[in-house]
Every structure is written in C-alpha cells, then in structure tokens.
C-alpha positions as CSV (number, residue, x, y, z in Angstrom):
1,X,0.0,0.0,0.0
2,X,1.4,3.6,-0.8
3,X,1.3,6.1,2.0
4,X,2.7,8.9,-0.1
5,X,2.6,10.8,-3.4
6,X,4.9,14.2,-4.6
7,X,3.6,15.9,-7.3
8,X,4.7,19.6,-9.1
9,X,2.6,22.1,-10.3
10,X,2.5,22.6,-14.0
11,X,4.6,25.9,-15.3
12,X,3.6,28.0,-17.6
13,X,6.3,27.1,-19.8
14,X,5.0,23.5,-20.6
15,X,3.1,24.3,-23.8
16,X,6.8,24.4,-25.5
17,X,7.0,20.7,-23.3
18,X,8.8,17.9,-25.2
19,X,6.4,16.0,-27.4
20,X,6.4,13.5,-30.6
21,X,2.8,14.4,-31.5
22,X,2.6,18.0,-32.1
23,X,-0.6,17.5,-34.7
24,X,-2.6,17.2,-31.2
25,X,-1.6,20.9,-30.7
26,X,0.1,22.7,-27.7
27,X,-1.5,22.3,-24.1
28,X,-4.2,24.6,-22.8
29,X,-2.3,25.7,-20.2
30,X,-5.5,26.5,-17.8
31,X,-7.1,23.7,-18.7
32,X,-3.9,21.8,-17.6
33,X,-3.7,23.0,-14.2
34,X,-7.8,22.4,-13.6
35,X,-6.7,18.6,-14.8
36,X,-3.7,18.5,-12.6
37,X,-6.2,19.8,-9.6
38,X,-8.3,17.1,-10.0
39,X,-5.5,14.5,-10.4
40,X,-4.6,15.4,-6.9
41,X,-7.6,15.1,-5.7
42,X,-8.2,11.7,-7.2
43,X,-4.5,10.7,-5.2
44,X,-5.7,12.2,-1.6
45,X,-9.2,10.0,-2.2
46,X,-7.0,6.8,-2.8
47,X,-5.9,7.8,0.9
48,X,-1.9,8.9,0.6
49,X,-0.7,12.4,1.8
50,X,0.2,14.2,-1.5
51,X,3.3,16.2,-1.5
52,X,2.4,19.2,-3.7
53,X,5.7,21.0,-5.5
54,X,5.9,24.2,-7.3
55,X,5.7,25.1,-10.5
56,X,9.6,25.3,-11.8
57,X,9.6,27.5,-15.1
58,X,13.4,26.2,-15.9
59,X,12.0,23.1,-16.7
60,X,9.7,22.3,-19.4
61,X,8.7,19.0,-18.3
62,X,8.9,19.0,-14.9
63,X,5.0,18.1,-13.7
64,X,6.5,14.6,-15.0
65,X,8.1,13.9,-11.7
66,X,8.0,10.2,-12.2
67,X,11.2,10.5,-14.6
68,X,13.6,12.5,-11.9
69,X,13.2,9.1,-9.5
70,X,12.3,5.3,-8.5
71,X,11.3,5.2,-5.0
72,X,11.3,1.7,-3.3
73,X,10.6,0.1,-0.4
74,X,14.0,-0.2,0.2
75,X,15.7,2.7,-1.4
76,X,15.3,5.8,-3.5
77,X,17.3,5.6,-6.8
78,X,17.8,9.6,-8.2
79,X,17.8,9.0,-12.0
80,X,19.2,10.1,-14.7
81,X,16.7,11.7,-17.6
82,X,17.6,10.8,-21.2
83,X,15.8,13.8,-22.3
84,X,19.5,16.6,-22.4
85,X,16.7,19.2,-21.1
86,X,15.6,17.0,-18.2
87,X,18.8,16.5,-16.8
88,X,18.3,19.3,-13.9
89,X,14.8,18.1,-12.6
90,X,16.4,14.6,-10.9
91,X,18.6,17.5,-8.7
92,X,15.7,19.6,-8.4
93,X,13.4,16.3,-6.9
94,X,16.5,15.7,-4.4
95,X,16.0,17.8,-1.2
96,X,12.0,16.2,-1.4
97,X,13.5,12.8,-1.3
98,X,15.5,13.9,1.5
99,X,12.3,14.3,3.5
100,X,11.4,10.9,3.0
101,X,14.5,8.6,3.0
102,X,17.5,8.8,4.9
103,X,20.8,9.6,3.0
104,X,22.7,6.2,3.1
105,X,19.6,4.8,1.9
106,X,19.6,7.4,-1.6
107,X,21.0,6.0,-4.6
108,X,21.8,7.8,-8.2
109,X,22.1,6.7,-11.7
110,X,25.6,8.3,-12.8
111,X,26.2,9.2,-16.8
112,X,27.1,7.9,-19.2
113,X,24.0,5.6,-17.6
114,X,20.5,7.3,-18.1
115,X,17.3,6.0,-16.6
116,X,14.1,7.4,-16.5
117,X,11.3,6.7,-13.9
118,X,8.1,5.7,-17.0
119,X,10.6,3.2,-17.9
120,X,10.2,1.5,-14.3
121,X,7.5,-1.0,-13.5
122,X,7.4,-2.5,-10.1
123,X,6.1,-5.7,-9.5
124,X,6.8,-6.8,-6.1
125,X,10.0,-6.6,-5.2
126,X,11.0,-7.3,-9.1
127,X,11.2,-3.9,-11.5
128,X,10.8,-4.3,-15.2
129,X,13.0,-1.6,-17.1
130,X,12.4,-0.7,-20.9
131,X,15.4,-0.1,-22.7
132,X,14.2,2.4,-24.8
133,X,15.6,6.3,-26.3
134,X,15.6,8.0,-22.8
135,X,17.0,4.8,-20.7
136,X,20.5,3.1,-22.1
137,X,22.2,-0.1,-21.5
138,X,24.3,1.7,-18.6
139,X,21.5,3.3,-17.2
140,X,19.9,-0.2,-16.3
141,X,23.0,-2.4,-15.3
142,X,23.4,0.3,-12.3
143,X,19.6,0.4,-11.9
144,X,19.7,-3.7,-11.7
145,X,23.0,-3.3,-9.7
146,X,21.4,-0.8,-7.0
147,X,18.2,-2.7,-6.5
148,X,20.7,-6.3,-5.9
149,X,22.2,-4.6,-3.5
150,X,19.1,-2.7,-1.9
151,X,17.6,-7.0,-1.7
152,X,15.4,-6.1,-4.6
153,X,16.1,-7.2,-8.2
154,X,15.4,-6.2,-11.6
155,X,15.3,-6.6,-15.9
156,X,15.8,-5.4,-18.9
157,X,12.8,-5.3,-21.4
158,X,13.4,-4.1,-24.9
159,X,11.3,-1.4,-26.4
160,X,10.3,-1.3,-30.3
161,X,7.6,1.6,-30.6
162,X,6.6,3.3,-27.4
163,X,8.2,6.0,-25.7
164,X,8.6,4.4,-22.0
165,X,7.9,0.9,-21.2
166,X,4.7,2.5,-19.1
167,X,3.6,4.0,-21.9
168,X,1.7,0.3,-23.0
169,X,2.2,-1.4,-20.2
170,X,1.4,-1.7,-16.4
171,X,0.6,-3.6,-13.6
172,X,-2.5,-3.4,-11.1
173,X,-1.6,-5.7,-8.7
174,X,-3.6,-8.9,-8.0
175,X,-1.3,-10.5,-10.9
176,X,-3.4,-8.1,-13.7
177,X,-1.6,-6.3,-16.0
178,X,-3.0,-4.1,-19.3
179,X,-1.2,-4.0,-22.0
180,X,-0.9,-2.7,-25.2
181,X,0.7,-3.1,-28.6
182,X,4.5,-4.4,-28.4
183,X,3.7,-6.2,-24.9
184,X,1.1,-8.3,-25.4
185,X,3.4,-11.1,-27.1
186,X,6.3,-10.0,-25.0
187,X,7.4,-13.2,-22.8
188,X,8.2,-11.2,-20.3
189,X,5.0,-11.0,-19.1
190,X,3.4,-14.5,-20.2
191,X,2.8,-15.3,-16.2
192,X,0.2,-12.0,-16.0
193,X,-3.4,-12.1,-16.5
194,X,-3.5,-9.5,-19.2
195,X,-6.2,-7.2,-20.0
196,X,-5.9,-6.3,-23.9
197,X,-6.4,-2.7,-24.9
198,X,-7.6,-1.8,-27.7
199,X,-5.6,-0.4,-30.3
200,X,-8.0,3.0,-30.4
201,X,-7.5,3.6,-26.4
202,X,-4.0,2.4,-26.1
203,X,-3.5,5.7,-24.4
204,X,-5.2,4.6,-21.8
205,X,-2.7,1.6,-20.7
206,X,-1.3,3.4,-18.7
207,X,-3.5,3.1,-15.8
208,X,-2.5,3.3,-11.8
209,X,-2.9,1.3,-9.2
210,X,-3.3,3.2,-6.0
211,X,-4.6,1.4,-2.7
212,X,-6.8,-0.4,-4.4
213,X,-8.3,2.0,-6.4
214,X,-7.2,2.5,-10.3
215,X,-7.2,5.6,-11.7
216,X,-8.1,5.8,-15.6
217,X,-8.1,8.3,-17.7
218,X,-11.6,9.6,-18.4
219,X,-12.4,9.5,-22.1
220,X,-11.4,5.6,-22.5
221,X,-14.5,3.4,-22.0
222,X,-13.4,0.1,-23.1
223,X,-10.6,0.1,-20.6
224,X,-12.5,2.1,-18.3
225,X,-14.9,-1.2,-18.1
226,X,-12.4,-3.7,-18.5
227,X,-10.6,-2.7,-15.2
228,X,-13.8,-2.6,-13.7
229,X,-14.4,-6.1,-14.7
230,X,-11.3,-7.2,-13.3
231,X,-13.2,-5.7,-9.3
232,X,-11.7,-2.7,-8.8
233,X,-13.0,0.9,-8.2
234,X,-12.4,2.9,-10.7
235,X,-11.7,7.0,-10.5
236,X,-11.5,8.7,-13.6
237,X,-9.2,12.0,-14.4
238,X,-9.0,13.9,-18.1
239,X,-5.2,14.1,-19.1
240,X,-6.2,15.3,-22.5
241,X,-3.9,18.2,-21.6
242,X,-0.9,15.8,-20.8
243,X,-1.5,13.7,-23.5
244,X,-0.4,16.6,-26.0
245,X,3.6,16.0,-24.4
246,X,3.4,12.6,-24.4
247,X,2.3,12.2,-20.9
248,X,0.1,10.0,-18.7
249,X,-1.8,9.5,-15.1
250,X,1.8,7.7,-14.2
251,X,4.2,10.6,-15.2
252,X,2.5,12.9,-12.8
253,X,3.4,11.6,-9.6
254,X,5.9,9.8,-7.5
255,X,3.9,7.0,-5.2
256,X,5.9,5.1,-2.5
257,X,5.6,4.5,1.6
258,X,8.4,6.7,3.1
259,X,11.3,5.0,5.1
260,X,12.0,8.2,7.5
C-alpha cells in the first residue's frame, strides 16, 4: 500500500514541453492545471498524503516527476533523464526525497548511464526496465546493480515503438496487468493475466494502481470497463492536456511509503 505521493505544479512554460505528437496541438495551459487539480484530488481519495511542488519555469517537463526518480521500499534511486533538457529536474526532486528517505539509503544513476522513472515498472519486489531512447544499457546495469544490493532485483525489457515501457504497459496488482501493442506477445510477461487494450484507447494503458483504487483516464471506455471487470474501483481523471507532451496518469506523480 502507498502512504505517499509528490507531485509539481504545472509551469507556464509546458506548452513548449517535449512531445512526438505536435498534430494534437500545444496544451491549454488553464485547462492543464484544472486537470492537474483534479488529479490530486483523485490521489488524496486513494488515501496517501500528497506532497504538492511548485511550478519550476526552468524546466519544461517538470510536472513529470515520475522520470527524476524510482522510489522503493528499500531505497530511492535519483535517476538520470535521457531527455538533455531534463537533466536538472532529478537534482531539483532531491531535497524532497531527503524528507522521506534517509541519506545512506539514496542511490543515483551516474552518466554515461540514463534511466528514467516511466521506464520502471514494479512488480513486487521485481522492476521491469524498458530499454528504450531515454533509458540506455548503462543506465539499467546500475539500476539492476542498485536494486541487488538494496535486496530487490530487476530486468531489462526491450522497447520497439513506445516511448517508455509505461507507456503500453502496467501492472495493477492482484497479478493483472494491461497491455498494449509491443507487450502483449512479449514473454516477459506471459505469467500475467493481461487485459488487452484496444488499439484505439491504447493511451489509456497506462492506468495506476493506488490502494486499491485504479485511476483511468476519463475518455477511454473500453478500458475504463475492463478494469472494472477485473473488481476494482475505478476513478476517472481527463489528461487530455498531458496527453499533447506525451504524458500520462503515471508521469504525474511519485507513489511510494516513506522510510523516514
């Protein structure tokens, strides 16, 4: 169960956001911080203490806190972003970690190794990693190395389309998973009961699990129903905004139980 989510503000300056669908348009920037409201709220009602950061105009990108870290049960692990304009927001995430886990117990992904956080899917005590344009070879032998040491373990799952292994794939708990596209062949995951998205709401894999609850987002019936099938309660949050830089319901937050 997760006791704790962080989350930052949108800025201003995420309509010029990093994105590799720019026929959906640039964000509506008030529309984005009405979604982002409600996306906390959505968190608080799963029953964690949410963690609310500032808006940082230096950084693009930087509502997408999941990227900047990997928080465990064990350990925090500080990434390294992929993105060349991302760099700074792990750094900028730092003195929040501090709050939560003590400093022997804080781990970093050094370059030439770069890891981001959508790349990351816990399962257990095991984390899947897609190797994929933002997270390199390096950047997952010290990821795998770290959690070995940390009593957790971890591996490497290649990526042939999507942006971050999140990005069509994710697990709910209870041995569910959805998937999309690439991963619903991909051995890897053969053990899972998988809940197939359809092609036209692939978007909508990525889902999260949060005490429980699942949070969808809103607009995606087919899945919508499907995870509701599989007994759980659903809450549903627009990301349309989000959507327009590549982003999800996953890339917004940090969820973890603190160690301090």
């Amino acid at each position: 169960m997760f006791k704790n989510a962080i989350v930052r503000k949108p800025c201003k300056a995420m309509i010029d956001g990093i994105t590799s669908a720019p026929e959906l348009g640039k964000p509506d920037y008030e529309l984005a911080v009405k979604q982002h409201e409600d996306y906390i709220r959505a968190l608080e009602q799963t029953g964690v203490k949410v963690t609310i950061l500032p808006a940082n105009e230096d950084y693009p990108d930087s509502c997408f806190v999941e990227d900047t870290a990997v928080l465990t049960r064990t350990c925090a692990i500080i990434s390294n972003p992929g993105a060349l304009s991302r760099r700074g927001e792990a750094k900028e995430m730092l003195p929040t970690i501090r709050e939560f886990f003590p400093e022997d117990k804080i781990e970093y992904i050094q370059s030439p190794g770069t890891l981001e956080g959508g790349d990351v899917m816990m399962v257990g005590d095991h984390f899947y990693v897609g190797r994929s344009a933002r997270t390199n070879e390096e950047g997952i032998r010290q990821f795998v190395e770290i959690l070995e040491r940390n009593g957790l373990s971890g591996s490497e799952v290649p990526l042939e389309f999507v942006l971050h292994l999140k990005t069509g794939v994710n697990y709910i708990e209870n041995n569910n998973m959805l998937v999309s596209g690439e991963f619903v062949e991909k051995p890897d995951f053969k053990d899972f009961n998988k809940i197939l998205i359809p092609e036209d709401e692939a978007y909508a894999a990525n889902c999260i699990w949060m005490n429980d609850f699942v949070i969808v987002p809103a607009g995606y019936p087919v899945v919508e129903q499907r995870v509701r099938d599989a007994g759980y309660e659903v809450i549903l949050v627009d990301t349309s905004e989000y959507k327009k830089l590549d982003g999800g319901l996953s890339c917004l937050s940090l969820r973890f139980s603190a160690l301090k």
